[in-house]
Residue frames as a rotation matrix with the C-alpha (Angstrom) as fourth column:
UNK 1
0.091 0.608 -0.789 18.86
0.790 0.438 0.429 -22.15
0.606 -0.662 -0.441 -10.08
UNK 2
-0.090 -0.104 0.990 17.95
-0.291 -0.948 -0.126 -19.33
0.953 -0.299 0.056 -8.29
UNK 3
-0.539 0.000 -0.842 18.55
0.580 0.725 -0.372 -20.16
0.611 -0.689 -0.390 -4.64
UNK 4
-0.831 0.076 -0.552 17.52
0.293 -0.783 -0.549 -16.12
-0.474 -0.618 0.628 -2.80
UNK 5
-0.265 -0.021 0.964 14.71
0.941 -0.225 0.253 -14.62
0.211 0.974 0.079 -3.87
UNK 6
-0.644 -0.237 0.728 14.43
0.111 -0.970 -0.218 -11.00
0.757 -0.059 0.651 -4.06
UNK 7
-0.736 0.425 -0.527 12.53
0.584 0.004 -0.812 -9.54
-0.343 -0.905 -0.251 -0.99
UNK 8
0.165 0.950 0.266 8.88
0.935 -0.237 0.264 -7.99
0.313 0.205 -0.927 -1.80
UNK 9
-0.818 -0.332 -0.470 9.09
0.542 -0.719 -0.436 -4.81
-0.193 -0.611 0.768 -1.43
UNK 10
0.265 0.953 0.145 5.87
0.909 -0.298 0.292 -2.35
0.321 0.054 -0.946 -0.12
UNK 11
-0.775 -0.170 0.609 5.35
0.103 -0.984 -0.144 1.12
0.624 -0.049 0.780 0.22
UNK 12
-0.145 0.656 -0.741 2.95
0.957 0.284 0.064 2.05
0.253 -0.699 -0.669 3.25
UNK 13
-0.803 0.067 0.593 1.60
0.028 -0.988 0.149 5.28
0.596 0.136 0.792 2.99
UNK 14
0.378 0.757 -0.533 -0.90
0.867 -0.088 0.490 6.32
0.324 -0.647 -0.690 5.97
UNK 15
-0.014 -0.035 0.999 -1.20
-0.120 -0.992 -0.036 9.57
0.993 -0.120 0.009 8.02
UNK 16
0.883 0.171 0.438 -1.44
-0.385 -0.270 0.883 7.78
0.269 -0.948 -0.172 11.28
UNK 17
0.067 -0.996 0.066 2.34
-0.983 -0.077 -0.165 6.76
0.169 -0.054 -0.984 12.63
UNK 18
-0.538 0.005 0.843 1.27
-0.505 0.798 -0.327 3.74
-0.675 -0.602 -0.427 14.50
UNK 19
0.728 0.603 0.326 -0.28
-0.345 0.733 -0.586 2.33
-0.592 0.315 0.742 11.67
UNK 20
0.594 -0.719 -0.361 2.62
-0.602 -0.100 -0.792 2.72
0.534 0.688 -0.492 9.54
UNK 21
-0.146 -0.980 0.132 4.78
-0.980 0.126 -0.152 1.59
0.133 -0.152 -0.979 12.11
UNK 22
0.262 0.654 0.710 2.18
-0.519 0.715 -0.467 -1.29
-0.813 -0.246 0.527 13.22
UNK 23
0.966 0.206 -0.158 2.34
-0.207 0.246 -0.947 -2.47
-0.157 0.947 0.280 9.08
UNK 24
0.566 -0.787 -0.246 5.94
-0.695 -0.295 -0.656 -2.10
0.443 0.542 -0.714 8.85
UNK 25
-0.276 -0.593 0.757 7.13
-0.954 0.268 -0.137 -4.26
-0.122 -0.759 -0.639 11.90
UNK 26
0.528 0.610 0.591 4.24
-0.055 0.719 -0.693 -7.16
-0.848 0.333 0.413 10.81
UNK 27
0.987 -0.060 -0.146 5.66
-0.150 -0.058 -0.987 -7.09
0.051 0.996 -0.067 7.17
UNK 28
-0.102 -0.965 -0.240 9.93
-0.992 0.117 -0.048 -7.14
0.075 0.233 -0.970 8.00
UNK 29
-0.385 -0.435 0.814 8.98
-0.713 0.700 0.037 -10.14
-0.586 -0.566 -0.580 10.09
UNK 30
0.769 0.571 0.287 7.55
-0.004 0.453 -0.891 -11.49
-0.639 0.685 0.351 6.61
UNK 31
-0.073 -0.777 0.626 10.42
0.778 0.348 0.523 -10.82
-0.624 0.525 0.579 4.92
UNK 32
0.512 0.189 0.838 9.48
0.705 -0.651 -0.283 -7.78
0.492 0.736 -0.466 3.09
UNK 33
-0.758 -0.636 0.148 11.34
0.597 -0.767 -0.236 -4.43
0.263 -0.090 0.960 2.33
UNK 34
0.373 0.928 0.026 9.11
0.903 -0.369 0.219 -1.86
0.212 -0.058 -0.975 3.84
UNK 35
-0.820 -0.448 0.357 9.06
0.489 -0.872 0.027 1.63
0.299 0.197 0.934 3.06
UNK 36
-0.071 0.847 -0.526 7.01
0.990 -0.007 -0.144 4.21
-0.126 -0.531 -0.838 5.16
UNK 37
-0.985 -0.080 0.155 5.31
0.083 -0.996 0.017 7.95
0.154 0.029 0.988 4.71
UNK 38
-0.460 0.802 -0.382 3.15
0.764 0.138 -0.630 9.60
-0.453 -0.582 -0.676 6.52
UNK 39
0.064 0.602 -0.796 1.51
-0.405 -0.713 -0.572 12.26
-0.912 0.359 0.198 3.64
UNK 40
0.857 0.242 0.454 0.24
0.420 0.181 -0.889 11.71
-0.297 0.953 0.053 -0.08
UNK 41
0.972 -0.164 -0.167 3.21
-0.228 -0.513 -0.827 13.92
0.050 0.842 -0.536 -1.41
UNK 42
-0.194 -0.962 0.191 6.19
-0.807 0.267 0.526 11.95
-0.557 -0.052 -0.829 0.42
UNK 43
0.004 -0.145 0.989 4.39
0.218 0.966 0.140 8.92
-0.976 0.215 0.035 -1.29
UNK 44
0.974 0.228 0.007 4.13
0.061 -0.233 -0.971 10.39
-0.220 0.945 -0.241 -4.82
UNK 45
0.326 -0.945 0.006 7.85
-0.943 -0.325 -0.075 11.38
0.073 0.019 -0.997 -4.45
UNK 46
-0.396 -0.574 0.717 8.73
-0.565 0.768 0.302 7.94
-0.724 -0.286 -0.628 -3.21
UNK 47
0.481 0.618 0.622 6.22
0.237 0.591 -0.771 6.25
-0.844 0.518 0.138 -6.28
UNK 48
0.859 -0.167 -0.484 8.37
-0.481 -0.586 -0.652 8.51
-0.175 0.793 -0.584 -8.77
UNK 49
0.260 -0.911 -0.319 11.86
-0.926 -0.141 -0.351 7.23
0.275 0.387 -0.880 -7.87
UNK 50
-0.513 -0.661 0.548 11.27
-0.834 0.535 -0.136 4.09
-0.204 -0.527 -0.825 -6.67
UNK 51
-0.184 0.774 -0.606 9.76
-0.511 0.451 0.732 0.71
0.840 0.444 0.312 -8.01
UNK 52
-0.319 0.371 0.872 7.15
-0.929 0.058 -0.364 -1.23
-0.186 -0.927 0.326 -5.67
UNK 53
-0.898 0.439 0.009 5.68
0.408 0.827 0.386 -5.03
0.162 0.350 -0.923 -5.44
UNK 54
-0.393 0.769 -0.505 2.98
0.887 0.462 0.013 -3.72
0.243 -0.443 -0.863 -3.29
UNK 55
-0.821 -0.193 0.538 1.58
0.044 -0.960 -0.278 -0.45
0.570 -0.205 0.796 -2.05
UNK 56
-0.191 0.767 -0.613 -0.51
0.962 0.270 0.037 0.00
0.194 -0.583 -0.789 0.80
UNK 57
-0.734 0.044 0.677 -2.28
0.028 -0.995 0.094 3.42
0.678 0.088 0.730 0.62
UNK 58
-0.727 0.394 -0.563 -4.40
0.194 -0.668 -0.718 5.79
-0.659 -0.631 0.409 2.98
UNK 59
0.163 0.449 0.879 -7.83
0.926 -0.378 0.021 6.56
0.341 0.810 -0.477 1.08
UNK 60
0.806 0.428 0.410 -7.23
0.277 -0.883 0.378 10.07
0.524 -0.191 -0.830 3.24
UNK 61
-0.132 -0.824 -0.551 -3.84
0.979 -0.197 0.060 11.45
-0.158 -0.531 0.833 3.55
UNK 62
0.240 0.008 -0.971 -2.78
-0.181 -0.982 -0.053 15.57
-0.954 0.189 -0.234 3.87
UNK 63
-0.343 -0.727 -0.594 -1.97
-0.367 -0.479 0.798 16.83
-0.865 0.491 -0.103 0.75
UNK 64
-0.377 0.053 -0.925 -2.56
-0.890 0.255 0.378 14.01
0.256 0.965 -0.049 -1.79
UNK 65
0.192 0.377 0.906 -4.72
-0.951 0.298 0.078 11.03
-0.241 -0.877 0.416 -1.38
UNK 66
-0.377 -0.623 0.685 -4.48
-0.278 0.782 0.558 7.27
-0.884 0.020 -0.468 -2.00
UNK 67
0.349 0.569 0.744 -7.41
0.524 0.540 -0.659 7.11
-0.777 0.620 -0.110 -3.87
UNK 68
0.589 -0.409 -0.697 -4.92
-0.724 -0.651 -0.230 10.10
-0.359 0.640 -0.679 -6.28
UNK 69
-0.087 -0.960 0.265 -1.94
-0.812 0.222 0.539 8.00
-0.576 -0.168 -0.800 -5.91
UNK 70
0.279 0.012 0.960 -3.56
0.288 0.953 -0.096 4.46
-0.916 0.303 0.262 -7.65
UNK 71
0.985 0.085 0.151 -2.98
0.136 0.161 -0.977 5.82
-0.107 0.983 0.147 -11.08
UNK 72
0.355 -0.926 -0.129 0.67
-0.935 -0.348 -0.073 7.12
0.023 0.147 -0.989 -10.65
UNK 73
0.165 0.011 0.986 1.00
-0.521 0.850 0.078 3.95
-0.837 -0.527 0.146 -8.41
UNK 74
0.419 0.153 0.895 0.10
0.336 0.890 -0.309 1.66
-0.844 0.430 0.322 -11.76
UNK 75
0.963 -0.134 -0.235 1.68
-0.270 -0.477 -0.836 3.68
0.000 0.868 -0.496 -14.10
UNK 76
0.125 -0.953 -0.277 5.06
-0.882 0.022 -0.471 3.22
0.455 0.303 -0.837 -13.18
UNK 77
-0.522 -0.105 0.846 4.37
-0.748 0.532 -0.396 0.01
-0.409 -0.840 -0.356 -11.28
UNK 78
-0.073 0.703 -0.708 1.69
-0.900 0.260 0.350 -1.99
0.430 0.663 0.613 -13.52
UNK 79
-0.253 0.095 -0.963 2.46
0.385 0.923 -0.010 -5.69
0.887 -0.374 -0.270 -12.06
UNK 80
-0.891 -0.441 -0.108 1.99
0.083 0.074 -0.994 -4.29
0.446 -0.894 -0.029 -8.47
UNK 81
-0.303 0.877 -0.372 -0.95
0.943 0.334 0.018 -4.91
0.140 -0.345 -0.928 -6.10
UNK 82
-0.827 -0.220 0.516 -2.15
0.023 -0.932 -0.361 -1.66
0.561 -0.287 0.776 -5.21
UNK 83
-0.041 0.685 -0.728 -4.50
0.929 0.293 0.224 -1.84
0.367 -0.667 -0.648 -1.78
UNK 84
-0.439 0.300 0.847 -6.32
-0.470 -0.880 0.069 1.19
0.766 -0.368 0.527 -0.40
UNK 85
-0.536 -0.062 -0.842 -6.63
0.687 0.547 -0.478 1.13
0.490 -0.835 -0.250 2.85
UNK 86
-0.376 0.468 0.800 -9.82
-0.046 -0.871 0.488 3.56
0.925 0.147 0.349 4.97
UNK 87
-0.923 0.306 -0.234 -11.71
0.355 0.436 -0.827 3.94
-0.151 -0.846 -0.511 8.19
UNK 88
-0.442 0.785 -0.435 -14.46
-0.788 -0.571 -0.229 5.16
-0.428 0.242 0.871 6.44
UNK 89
-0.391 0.477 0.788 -17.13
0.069 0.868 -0.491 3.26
-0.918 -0.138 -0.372 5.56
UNK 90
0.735 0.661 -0.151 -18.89
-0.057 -0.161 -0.985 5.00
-0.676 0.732 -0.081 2.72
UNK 91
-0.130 -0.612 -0.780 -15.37
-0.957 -0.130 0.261 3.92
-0.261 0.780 -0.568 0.47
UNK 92
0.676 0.280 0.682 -16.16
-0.160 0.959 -0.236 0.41
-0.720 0.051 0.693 -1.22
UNK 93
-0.368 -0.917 0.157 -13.89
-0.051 0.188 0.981 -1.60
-0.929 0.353 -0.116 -3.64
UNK 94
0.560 0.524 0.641 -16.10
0.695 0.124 -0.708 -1.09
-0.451 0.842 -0.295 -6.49
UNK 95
0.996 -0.067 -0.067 -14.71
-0.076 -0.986 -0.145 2.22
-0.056 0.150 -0.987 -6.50
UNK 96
0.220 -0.972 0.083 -11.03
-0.493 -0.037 0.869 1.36
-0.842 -0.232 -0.487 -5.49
UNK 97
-0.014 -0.247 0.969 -11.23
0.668 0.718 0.193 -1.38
-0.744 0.650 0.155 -8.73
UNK 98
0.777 0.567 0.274 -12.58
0.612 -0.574 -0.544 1.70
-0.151 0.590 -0.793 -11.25
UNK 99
0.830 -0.443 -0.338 -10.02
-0.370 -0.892 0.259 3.67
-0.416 -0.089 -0.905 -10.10
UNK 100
0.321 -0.861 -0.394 -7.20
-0.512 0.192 -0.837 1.05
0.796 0.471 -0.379 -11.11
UNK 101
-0.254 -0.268 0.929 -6.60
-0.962 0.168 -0.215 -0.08
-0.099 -0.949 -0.300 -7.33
UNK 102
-0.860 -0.075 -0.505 -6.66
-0.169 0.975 0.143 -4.13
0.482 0.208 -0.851 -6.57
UNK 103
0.257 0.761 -0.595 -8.76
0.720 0.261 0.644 -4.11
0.645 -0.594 -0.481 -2.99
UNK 104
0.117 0.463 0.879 -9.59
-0.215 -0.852 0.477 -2.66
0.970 -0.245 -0.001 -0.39
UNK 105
-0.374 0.044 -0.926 -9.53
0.725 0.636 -0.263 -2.94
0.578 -0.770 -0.270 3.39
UNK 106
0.723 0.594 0.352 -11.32
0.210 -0.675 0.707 -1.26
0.658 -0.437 -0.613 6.05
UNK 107
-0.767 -0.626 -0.142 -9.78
-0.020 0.245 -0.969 -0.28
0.642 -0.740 -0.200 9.72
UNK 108
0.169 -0.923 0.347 -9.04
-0.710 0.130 0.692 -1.08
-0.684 -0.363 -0.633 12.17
UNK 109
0.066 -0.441 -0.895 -6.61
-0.835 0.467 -0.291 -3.58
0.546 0.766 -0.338 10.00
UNK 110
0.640 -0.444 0.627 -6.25
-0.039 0.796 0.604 -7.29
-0.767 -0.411 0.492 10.28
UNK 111
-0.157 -0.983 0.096 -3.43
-0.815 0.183 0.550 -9.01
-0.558 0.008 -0.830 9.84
UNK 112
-0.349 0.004 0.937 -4.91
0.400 0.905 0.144 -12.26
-0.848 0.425 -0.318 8.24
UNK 113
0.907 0.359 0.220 -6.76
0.349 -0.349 -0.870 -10.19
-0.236 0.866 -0.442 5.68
UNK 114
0.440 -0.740 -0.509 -3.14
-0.824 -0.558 0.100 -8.49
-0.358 0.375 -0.855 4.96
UNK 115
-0.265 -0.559 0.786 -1.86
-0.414 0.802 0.431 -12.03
-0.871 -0.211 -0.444 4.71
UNK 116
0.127 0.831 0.542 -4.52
0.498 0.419 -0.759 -13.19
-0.858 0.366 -0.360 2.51
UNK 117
0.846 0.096 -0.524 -3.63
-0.225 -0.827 -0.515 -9.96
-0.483 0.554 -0.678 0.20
UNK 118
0.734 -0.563 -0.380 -0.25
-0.645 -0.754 -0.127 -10.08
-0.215 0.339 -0.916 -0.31
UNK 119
0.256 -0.321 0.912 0.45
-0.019 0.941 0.336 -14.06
-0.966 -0.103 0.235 -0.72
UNK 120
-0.795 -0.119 -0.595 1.98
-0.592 -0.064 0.803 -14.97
-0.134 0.991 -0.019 -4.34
């Protein structure tokens, strides 16, 4: 009988701080492990050495983007959700699903749609 179980853990990868931190503070008080970077290449580094339930990507970070990151992302992850996350309109989840990604979300971010996402 397993009495703990393991905390979810997400990876939150955005270029703006306050979204990161915004995502990260919403999510402990859920019980999740949350890990934060603000460029594509601290998350590739952090996707290499570490394993994720969840991953909330940036479609537009410096360096490397999210919509790069879904295939590493499911490679070494495969069970994990992988959500791209844009203020851009012209990005749609047809695309994010093609690419290997779960969904999508626009900003500004709600919270009930994150809810909705990341329930078992």
């Amino acid at each position: 009988m397993q009495l703990f179980a393991r905390a979810k853990s997400v990876l939150v990868a955005d270029d703006e701080k306050d979204i990161c931190l915004y995502l990260k503070r919403y999510l402990e008080r859920k019980r999740m492990k949350v890990t934060t970077c603000l460029d594509g290449q601290e998350a590739k580094d952090l996707i290499e050495k570490h394993n994720f339930d969840y991953f909330l990507l940036d479609c537009s970070m410096p360096n490397i983007t999210g919509l790069e990151l879904i295939s590493l992302a499911r490679q070494r992850n495969p069970q994990s959700k992988i959500i791209l996350i844009s203020g851009f309109p012209s990005v749609n989840e047809a695309v994010i699903r093609q690419l290997g990604g779960d969904t999508f979300i626009h900003k500004p971010i709600q919270m009930a749609e994150i809810d909705s996402i990341l329930k078992d």
